[in-house]
C-alpha positions as CSV (number, residue, x, y, z in Angstrom):
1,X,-32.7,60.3,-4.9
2,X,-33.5,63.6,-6.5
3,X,-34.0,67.1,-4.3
4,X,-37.3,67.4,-5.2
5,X,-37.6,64.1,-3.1
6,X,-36.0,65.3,-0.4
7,X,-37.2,68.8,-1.2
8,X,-34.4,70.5,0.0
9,X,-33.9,73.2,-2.1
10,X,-31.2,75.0,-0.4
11,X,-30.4,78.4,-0.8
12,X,-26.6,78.7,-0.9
13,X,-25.2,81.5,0.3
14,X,-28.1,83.6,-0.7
15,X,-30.3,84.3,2.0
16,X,-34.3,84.4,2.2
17,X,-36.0,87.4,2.0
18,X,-39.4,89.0,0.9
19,X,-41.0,92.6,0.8
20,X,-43.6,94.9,2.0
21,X,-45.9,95.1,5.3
22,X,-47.7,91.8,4.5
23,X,-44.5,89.5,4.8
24,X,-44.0,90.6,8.1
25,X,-47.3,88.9,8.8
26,X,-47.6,85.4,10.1
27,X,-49.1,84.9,7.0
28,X,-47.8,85.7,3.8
29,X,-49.3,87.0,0.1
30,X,-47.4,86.1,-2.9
31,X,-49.1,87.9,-6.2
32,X,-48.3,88.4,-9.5
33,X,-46.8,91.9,-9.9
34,X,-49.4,94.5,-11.2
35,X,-50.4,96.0,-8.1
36,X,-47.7,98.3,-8.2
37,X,-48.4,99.7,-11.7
38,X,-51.9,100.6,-10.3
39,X,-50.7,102.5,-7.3
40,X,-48.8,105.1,-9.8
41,X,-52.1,105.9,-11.1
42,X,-51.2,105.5,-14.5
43,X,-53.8,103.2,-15.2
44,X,-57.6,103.7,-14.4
45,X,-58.7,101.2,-11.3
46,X,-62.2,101.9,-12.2
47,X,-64.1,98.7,-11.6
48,X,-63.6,96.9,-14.9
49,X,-66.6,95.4,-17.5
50,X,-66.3,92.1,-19.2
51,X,-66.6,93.5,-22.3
52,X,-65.7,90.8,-25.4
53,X,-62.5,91.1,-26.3
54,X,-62.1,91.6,-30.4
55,X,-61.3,87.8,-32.0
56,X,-58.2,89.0,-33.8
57,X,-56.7,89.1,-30.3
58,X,-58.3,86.5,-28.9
59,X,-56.6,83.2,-28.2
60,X,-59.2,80.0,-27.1
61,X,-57.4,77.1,-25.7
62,X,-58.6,73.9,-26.7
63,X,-60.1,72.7,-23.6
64,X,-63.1,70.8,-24.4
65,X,-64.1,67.9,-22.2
66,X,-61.7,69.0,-19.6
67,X,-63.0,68.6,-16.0
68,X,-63.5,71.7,-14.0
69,X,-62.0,71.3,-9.9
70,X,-64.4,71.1,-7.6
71,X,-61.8,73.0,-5.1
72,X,-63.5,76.5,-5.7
73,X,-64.9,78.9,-3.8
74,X,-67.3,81.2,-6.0
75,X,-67.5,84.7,-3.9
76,X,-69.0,86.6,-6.8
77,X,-71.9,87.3,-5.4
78,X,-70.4,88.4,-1.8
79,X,-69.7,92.0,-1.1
80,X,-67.0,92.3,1.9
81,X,-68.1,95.9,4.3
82,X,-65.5,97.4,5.9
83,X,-65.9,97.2,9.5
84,X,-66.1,100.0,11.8
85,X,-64.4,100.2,15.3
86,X,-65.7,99.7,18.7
87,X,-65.8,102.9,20.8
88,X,-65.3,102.8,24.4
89,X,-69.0,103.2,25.0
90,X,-69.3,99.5,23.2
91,X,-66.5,98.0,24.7
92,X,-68.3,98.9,28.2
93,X,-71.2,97.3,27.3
94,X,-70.0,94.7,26.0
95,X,-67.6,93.6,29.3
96,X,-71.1,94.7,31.2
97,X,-72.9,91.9,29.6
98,X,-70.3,89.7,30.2
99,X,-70.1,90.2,34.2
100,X,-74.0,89.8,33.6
101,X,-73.5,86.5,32.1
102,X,-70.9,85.0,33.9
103,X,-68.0,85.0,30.7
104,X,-64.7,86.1,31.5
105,X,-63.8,90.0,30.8
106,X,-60.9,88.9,29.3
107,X,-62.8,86.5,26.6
108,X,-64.7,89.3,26.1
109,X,-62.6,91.8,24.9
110,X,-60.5,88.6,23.0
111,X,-63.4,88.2,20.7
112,X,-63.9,92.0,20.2
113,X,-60.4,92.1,19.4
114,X,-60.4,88.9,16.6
115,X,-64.0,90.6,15.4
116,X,-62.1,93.7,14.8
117,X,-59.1,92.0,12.9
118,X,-61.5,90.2,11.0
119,X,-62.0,93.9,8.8
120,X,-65.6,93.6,8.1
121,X,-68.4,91.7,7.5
122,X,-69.5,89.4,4.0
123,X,-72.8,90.7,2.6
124,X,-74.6,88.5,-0.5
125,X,-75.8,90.0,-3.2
126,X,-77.7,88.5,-5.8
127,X,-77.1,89.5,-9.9
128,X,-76.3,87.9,-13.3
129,X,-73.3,87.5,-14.8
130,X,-72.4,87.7,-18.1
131,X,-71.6,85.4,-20.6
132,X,-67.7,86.4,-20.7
133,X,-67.7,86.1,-17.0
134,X,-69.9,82.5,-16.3
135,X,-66.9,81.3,-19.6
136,X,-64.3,83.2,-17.1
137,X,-65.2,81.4,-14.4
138,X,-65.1,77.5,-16.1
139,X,-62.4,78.5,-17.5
140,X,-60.6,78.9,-14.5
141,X,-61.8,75.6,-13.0
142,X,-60.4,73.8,-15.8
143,X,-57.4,75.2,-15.3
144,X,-56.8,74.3,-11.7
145,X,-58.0,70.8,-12.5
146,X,-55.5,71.1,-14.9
147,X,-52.5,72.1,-12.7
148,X,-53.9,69.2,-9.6
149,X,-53.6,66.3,-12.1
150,X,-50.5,67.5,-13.0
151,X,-48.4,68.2,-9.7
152,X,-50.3,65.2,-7.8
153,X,-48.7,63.1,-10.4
154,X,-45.4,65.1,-10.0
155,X,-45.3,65.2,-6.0
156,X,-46.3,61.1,-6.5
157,X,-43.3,60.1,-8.9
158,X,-40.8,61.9,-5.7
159,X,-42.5,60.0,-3.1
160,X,-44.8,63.4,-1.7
161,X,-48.6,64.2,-1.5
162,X,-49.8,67.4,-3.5
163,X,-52.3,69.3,-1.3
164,X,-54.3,70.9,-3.7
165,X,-55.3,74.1,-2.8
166,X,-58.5,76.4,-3.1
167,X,-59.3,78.7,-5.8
168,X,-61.4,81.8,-4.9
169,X,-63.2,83.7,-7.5
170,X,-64.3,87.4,-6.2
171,X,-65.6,90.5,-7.2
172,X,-64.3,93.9,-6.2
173,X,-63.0,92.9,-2.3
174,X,-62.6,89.7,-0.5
175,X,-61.5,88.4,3.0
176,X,-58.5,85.7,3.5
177,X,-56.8,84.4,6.0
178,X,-54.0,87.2,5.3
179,X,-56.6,90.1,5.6
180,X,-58.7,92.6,3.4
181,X,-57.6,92.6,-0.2
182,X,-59.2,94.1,-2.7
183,X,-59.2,93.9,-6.8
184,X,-56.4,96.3,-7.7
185,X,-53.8,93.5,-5.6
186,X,-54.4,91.5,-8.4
187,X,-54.2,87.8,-8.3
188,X,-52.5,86.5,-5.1
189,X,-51.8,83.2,-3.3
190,X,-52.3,83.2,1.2
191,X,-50.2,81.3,2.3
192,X,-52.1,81.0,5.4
193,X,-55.3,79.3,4.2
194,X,-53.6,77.9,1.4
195,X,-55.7,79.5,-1.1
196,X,-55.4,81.5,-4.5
197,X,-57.8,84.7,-4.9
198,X,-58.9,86.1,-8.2
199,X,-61.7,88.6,-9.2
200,X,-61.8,87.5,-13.3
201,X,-61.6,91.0,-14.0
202,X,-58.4,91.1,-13.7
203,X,-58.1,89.0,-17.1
204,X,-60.2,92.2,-18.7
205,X,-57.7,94.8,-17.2
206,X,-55.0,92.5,-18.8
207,X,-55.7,92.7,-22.3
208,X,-57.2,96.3,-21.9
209,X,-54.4,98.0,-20.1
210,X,-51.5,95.8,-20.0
211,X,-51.8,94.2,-23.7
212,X,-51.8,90.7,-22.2
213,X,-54.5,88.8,-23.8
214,X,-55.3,84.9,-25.3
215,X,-56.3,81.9,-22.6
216,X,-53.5,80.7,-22.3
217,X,-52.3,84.1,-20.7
218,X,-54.9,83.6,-18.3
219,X,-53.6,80.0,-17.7
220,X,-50.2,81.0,-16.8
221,X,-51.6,83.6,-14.2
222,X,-53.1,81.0,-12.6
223,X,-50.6,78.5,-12.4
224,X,-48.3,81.3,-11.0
225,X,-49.9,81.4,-8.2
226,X,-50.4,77.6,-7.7
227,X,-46.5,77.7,-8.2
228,X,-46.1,79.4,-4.9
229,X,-49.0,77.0,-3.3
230,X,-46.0,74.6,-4.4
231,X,-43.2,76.5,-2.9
232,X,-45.5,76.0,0.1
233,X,-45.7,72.6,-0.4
234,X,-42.1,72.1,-0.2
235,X,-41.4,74.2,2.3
236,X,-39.7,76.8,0.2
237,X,-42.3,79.5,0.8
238,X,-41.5,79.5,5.1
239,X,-37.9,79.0,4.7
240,X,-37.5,82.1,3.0
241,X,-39.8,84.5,4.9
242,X,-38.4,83.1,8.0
243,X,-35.4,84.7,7.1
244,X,-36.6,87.8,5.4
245,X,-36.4,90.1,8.4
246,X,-32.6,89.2,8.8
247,X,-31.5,90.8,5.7
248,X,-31.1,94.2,4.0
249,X,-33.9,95.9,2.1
250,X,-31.9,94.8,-1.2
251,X,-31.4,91.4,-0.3
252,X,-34.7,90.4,0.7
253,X,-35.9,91.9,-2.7
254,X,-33.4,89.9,-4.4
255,X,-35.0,86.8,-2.8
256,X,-38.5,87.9,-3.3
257,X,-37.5,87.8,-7.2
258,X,-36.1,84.5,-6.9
259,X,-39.7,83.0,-5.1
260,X,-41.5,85.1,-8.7
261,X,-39.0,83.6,-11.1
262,X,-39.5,80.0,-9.7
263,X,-43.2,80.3,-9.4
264,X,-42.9,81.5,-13.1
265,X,-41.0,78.4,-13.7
266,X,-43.5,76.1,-12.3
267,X,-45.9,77.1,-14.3
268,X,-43.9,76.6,-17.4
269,X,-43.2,73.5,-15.7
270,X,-47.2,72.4,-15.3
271,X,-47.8,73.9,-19.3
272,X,-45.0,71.9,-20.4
273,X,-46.9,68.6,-18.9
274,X,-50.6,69.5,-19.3
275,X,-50.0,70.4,-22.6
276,X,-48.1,66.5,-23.3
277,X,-51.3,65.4,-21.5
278,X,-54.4,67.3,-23.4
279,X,-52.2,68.8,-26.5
280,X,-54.4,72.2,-25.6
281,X,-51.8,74.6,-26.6
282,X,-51.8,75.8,-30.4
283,X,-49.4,78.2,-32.4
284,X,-49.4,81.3,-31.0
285,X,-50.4,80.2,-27.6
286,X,-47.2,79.9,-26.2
287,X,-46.3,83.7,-27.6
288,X,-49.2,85.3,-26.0
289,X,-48.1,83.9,-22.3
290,X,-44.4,84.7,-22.8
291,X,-46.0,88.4,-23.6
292,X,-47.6,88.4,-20.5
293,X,-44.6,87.2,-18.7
294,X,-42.8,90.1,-20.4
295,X,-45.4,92.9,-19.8
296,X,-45.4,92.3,-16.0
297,X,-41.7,92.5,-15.5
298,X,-40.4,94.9,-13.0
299,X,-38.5,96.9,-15.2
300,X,-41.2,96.8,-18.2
301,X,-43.4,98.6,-15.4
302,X,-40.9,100.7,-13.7
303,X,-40.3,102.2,-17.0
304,X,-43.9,102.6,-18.7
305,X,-45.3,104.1,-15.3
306,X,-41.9,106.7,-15.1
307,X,-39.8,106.8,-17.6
308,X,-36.8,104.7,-16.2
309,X,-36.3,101.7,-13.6
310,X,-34.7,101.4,-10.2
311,X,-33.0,97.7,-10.3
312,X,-32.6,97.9,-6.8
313,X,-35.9,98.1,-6.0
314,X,-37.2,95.0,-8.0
315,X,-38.6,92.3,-6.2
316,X,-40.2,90.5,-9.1
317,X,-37.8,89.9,-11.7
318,X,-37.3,91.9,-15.2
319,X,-39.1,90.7,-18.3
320,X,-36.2,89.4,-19.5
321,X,-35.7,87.3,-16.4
322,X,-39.3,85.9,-15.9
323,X,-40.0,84.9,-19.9
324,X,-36.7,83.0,-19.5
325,X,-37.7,81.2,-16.4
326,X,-41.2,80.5,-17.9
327,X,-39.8,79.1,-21.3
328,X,-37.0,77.1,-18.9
329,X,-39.8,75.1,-17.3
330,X,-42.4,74.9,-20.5
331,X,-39.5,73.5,-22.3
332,X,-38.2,71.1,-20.1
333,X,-40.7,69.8,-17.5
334,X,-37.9,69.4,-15.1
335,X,-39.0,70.4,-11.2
336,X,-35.2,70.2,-10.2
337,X,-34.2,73.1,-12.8
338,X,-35.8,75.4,-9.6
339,X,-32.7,74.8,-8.1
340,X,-30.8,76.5,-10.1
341,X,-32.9,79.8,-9.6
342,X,-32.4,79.3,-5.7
343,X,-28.7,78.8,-5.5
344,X,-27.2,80.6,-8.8
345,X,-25.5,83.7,-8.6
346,X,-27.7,86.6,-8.5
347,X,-26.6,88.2,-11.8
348,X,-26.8,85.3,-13.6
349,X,-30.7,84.9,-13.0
């Protein structure tokens, strides 16, 4: 019986952790690590055009005939206004009408409270999108098809039922279940609704700023984050945050690199078996995600946004680190070589 079965990935003597504000949340954000290169301002986080990318650069995957998930949420044309607080003059009214009514005070002042935390309110506005953008968009689809086929087949061979989750396609700002977000976050995955947000610029900013370009770069972005949906899945996800208030500021990053390098390995993992499925991937392909494996490393950043890294600090994994764990599970296919990455010795990730 294997431990994927059982899925009791355990974590050795390494203990959970995770970092920054949002994991102290009863919900939690895993995203793929760009955010922090835009908060040094070395980069522009102007909002981003869809402008066609030159061909010599440009990698199609071959994915023809492939069904698109119906588990989407387009948000595109929603615009997310940030709210603005009650004063006490409001809150008055608001318990007068109440004692008017006949509600409880205290339900009163609950649902001020829960419309305050909700940060603001959805507008919809109506415009076009581009060509790049609508090709974006299926694109996307495709690949989350992609990765339910494959992990409801893999959770069905160990004896488990793949939950598939929601993909949410935005533009500038969105709501979640884990708060606010806006663009510059970058792709992330909430664990709390159980769904993955992306605003497909982000694939523009990519190969503009970052040098990360080809579908299949794209691809593994989005199978990143459906590798922590999977974490999730198998409990991984809440054993570690449970614990990542009980640890030093080094150890829980050490842990938070260990979630990134196995949610880089599961989506080796789902290329390796889409790819035996579809035969999508052509030469060249395969360079372009390790790239953008390699361009996103903690270290790779660290040192293009300041000249030099602080190891201590990393709570993603080096590019050396996550194109190894990538190519690990794109070679192999083998959900059980996660373990490895949650029990080895630190240094030897």
């Amino acid at each position: 019986m294997s431990d994927f079965k059982n899925h009791k990935w355990d974590f050795g003597e390494h203990k959970p952790h995770f970092v920054g504000r949002e994991n102290r949340k009863k919900f939690f954000i895993r995203r793929l690590h760009v955010k922090k290169f835009v908060q040094m301002k070395l980069i522009s986080t102007k909002k981003l055009t869809f402008a066609p990318i030159k061909p010599k650069n440009k990698r199609i995957m071959q994915l023809k005939g492939r069904r698109e998930s119906t588990n989407v949420e387009d948000r595109r044309g929603s615009t997310v206004k940030k709210a603005t607080g009650i004063g006490i003059g409001g809150i008055i009214m608001a318990l007068l009408i109440a004692w008017i009514s006949g509600q409880s005070p205290l339900t009163a002042l609950t649902q001020i409270a829960t419309e305050q935390m909700a940060g603001g309110q959805t507008e919809t506005v109506q415009r076009e999108f581009t060509a790049e953008e609508q090709r974006l968009a299926t694109f996307s689809k495709q690949i989350l098809a992609g990765t339910e086929d494959v992990w409801a087949e893999i959770f069905k061979q160990n004896g488990l039922t793949y939950q598939n989750p929601t993909l949410v396609l935005f533009t500038d700002m969105v709501q979640s279940r884990c708060g606010n977000a806006d663009a510059s976050v970058g792709p992330f995955y909430c664990s709390g609704d159980q769904k993955l947000y992306i605003d497909l610029s982000f694939f523009t900013q990519m190969q503009r700023q970052l040098g990360a370009s080809g579908d299949f770069s794209y691809a593994y972005v989005i199978a990143h984050e459906v590798g922590h949906h999977v974490e999730n899945q198998l409990g991984i996800l809440n054993k570690i945050h449970a614990q990542m208030n009980k640890v030093s500021k080094t150890e829980a990053n050490h842990l938070s690199v260990r979630l990134e390098l196995l949610a880089d390995f599961l989506a080796g993992v789902w290329a390796y078996h889409d790819n035996k499925r579809f035969g999508s991937l052509e030469d060249g392909d395969i360079e372009k995600a390790i790239q953008c494996a390699q361009v996103i490393g903690d270290d790779y950043l660290q040192k293009k946004a300041r000249g030099y890294a602080q190891p201590e600090t990393f709570n993603h994994g080096t590019s050396a680190q996550r194109m190894k764990w990538f190519k690990a599970g794109l070679t192999t296919g083998d959900i059980n070589g996660g373990n490895t990455i949650l029990n080895c010795n630190y240094s030897d990730l």
